[in-house]
C-alpha positions in Angstrom: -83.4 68.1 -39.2 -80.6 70.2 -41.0 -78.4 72.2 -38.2 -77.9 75.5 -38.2 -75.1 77.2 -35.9 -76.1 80.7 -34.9 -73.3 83.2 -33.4 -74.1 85.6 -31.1 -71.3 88.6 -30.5 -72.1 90.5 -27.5 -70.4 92.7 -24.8 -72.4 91.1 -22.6 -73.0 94.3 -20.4 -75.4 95.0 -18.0 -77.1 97.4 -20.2 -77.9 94.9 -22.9 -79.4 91.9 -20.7 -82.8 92.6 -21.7 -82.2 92.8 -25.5 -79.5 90.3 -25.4 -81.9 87.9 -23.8 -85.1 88.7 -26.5 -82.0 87.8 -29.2 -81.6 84.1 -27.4 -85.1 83.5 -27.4 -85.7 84.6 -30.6 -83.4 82.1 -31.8 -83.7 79.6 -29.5 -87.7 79.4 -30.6 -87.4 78.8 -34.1 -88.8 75.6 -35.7 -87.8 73.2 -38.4 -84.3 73.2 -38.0 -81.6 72.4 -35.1 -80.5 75.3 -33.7 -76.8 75.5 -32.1 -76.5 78.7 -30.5 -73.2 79.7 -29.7 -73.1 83.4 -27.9 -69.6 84.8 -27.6 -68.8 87.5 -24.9 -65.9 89.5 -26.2 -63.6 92.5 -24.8 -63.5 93.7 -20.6 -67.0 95.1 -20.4 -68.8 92.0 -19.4 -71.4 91.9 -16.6 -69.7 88.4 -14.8 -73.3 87.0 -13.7 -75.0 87.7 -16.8 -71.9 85.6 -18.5 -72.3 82.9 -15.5 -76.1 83.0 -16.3 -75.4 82.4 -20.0 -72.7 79.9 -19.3 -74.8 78.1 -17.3 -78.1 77.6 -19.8 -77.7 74.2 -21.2 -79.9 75.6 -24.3 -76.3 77.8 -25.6 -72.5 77.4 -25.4 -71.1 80.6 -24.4 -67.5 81.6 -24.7 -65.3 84.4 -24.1 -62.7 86.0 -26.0 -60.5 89.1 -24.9 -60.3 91.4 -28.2 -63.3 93.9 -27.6 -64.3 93.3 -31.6 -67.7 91.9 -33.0 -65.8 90.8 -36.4 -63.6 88.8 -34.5 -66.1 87.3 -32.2 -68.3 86.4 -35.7 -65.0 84.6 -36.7 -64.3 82.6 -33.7 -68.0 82.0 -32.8 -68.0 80.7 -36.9 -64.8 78.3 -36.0 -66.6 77.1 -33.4 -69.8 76.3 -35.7 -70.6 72.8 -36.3 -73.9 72.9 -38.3 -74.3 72.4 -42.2 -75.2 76.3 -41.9 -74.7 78.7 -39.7 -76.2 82.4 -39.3 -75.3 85.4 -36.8 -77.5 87.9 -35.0 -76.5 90.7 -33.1 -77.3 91.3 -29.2 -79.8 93.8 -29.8 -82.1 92.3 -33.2 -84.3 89.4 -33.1 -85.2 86.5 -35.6 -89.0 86.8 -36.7 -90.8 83.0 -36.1 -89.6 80.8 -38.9 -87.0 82.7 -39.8 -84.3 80.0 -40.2 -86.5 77.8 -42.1 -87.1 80.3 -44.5 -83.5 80.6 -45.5 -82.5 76.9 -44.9 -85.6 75.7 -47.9 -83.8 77.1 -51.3 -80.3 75.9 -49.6 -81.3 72.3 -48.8 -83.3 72.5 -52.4 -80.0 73.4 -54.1 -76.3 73.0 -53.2 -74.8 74.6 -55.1 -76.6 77.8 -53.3 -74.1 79.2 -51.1 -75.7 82.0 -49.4 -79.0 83.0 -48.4 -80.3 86.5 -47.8 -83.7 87.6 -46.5 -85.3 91.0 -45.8 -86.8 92.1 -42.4 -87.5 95.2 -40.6 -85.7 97.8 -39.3 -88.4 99.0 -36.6 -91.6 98.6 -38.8 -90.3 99.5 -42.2 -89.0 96.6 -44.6 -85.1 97.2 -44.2 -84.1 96.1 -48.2 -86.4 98.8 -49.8 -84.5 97.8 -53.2 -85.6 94.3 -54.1 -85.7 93.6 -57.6 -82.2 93.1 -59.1 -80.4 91.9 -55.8 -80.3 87.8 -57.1 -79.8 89.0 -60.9 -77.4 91.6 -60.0 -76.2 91.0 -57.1 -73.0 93.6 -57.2 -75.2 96.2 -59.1 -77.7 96.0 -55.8 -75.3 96.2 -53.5 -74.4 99.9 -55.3 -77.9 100.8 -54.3 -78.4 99.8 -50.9 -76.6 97.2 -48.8 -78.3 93.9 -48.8 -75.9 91.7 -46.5 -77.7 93.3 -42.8 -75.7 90.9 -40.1 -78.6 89.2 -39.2 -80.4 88.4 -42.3 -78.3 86.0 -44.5 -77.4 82.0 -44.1 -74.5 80.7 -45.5 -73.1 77.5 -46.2 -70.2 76.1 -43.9 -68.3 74.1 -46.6 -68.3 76.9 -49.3 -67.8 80.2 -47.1 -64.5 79.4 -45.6 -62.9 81.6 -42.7 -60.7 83.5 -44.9 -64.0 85.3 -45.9 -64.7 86.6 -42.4 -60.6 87.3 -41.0 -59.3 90.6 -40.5 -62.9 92.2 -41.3 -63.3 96.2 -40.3 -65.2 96.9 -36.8 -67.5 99.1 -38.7 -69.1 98.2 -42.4 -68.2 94.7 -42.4 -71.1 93.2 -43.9 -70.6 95.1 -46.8 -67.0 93.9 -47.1 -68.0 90.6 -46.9 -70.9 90.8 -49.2 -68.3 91.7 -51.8 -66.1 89.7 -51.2 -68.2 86.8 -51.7 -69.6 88.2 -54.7 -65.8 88.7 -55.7 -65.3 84.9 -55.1 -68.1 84.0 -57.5 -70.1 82.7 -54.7 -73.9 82.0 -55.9 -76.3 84.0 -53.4 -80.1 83.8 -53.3 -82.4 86.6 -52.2 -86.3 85.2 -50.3 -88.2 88.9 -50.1 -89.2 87.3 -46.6 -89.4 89.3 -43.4 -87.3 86.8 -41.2 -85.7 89.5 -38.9 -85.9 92.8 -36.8 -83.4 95.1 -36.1 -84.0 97.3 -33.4 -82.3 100.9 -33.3 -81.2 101.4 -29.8 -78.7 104.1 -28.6 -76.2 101.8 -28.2 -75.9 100.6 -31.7 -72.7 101.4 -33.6 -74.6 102.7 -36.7 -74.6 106.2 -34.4 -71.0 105.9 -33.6 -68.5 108.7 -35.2 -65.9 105.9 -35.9 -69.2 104.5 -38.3 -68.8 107.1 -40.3 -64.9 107.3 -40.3 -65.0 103.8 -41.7 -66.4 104.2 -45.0 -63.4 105.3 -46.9 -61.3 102.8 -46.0 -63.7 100.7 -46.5 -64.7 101.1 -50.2 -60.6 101.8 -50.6 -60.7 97.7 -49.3 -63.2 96.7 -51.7 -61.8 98.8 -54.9 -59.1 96.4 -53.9 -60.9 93.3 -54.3 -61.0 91.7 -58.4 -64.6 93.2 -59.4 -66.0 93.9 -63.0 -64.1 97.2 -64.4 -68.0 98.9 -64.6 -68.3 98.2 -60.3 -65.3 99.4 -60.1 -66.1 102.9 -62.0 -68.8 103.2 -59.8 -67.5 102.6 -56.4 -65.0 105.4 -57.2 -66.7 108.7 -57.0 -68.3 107.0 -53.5 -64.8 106.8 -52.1 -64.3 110.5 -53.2 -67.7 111.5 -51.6 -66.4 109.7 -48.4 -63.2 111.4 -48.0 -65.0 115.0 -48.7 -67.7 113.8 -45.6 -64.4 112.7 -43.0 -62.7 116.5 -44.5 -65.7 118.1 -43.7 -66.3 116.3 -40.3 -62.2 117.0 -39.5 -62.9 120.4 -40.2 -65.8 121.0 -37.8 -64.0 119.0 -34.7 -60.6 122.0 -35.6 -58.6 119.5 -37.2 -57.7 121.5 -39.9 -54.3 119.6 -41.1 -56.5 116.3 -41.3 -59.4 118.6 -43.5 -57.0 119.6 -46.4 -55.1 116.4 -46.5 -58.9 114.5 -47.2 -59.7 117.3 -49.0 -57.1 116.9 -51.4 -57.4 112.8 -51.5 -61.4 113.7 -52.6 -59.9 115.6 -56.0 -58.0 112.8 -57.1 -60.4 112.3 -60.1 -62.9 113.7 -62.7 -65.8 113.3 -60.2 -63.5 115.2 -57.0 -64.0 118.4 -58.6 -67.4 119.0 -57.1 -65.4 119.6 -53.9 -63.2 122.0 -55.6 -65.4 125.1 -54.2 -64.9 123.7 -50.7 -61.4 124.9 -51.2 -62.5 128.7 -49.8 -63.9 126.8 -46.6 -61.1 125.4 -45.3 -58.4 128.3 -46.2 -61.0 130.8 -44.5 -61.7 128.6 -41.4 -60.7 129.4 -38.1 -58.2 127.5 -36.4 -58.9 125.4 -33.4 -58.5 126.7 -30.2 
């Protein structure tokens, strides 16, 4: 059977034994494939018998790194890979039964496929909503809705390199890396297959403030990348509309100085001057205590 490596970031706290465990099993259980599961422990937070517990499974190969970053641990989990394929999954989601052989059958049909991406569910609703131009327009789809979720693709160890997954942001990386393979002229095919669930927990970094601080920077990281002059138009006015959200967040936390500088860097175009009227806002708000 074809292997597949799956990575597994994790804190590996306390708090996230019981979902971090339903993760393993989910992927430990699937069928038609050879699973090498490969669960790396990164940053200070660790519970030390959960990591003995894990290190001690003969099933996994669990590892440790010091920097407290998922996007790292993806990378050196991914160096560590030694399957054909290899997937990832975070602590808190779960593969659906036959998820991996779903994925692997166009692949091993076709090689010069070099990434796979399936739908799922995010609770009970279908997560990709926006299914019907994601494999003929790929960067088009990805203006719509992000189609890259962490645990729903499979991708091809000889073709995606590690230089796609280094210095990737802690927040929004999937969508980096979506267009970066995209920007790479990598061939990607879409299966409108359930073959995962992720699971919204109070812990997950979606509800984070430093989420929503990412996005400028990184659309400003992906206007960077060599994409079609008509992507390019597009993605514009979205990294306008983010620095008017981090002006307007800046301003409601008192940091007033932080407000105006976003506030000006959300004019710098034809689309900016819907924020001109938030002008009166910030010279009429009260400064922080």
């Amino acid at each position: 059977m074809v292997k597949i490596s799956v990575i597994i970031p994790t804190t590996c706290e306390a708090r996230r034994a019981d979902t971090l465990r339903r993760a393993i099993d989910s992927v430990l259980s699937q069928r038609g494939v050879e699973v090498e599961l490969i669960v790396v422990v990164n940053g200070q937070r660790f519970d030390p018998a959960l990591l003995d517990a894990m290190r001690s499974n003969p099933a996994l190969r669990a590892v440790y790194i010091e920097t407290p970053s998922p996007s790292v641990a993806c990378r050196h989990g991914r160096s560590l890979a030694t399957g054909e394929f290899f997937a990832f999954l975070d602590d808190d989601d779960e593969y659906l039964p036959g998820a991996l052989a779903a994925r692997l059958a166009p692949a091993a049909s076709d090689a010069a496929i070099d990434i796979v991406v399936s739908n799922g569910y995010c609770g009970v609703d279908l997560h990709i909503t926006r299914t019907a131009n994601i494999e003929a327009d790929p960067l088009g789809a990805m203006l719509e809705q992000n189609w890259l979720a962490s645990c729903g693709a499979l991708f091809r160890h000889r073709s995606c390199g590690d230089e796609f997954f280094a210095d990737l942001p802690k927040y929004m990386e999937w969508t980096l890396l979506a267009y970066r393979l995209l920007a790479a002229g990598k061939r990607m095919k879409f299966v409108d297959t359930p073959t995962y669930r992720i699971n919204d927990t109070p812990q997950s970094a979606s509800k984070s403030r430093e989420y929503r601080q990412a996005a400028a920077t990184v659309i400003e990281r992906v206007l960077s990348l060599p994409l079609p002059l008509h992507i390019r138009r597009r993605l514009r006015p979205r990294l306008l509309a983010a620095r008017h959200d981090l002006s307007v967040m800046n301003l409601e936390e008192g940091r007033r100085g932080a407000a105006w500088a976003l506030h000006l860097q959300s004019l710098a175009g034809f689309s900016g001057l819907r924020y001109l009227s938030y002008t009166r806002r910030l010279f009429f708000a009260r400064p922080a205590r």
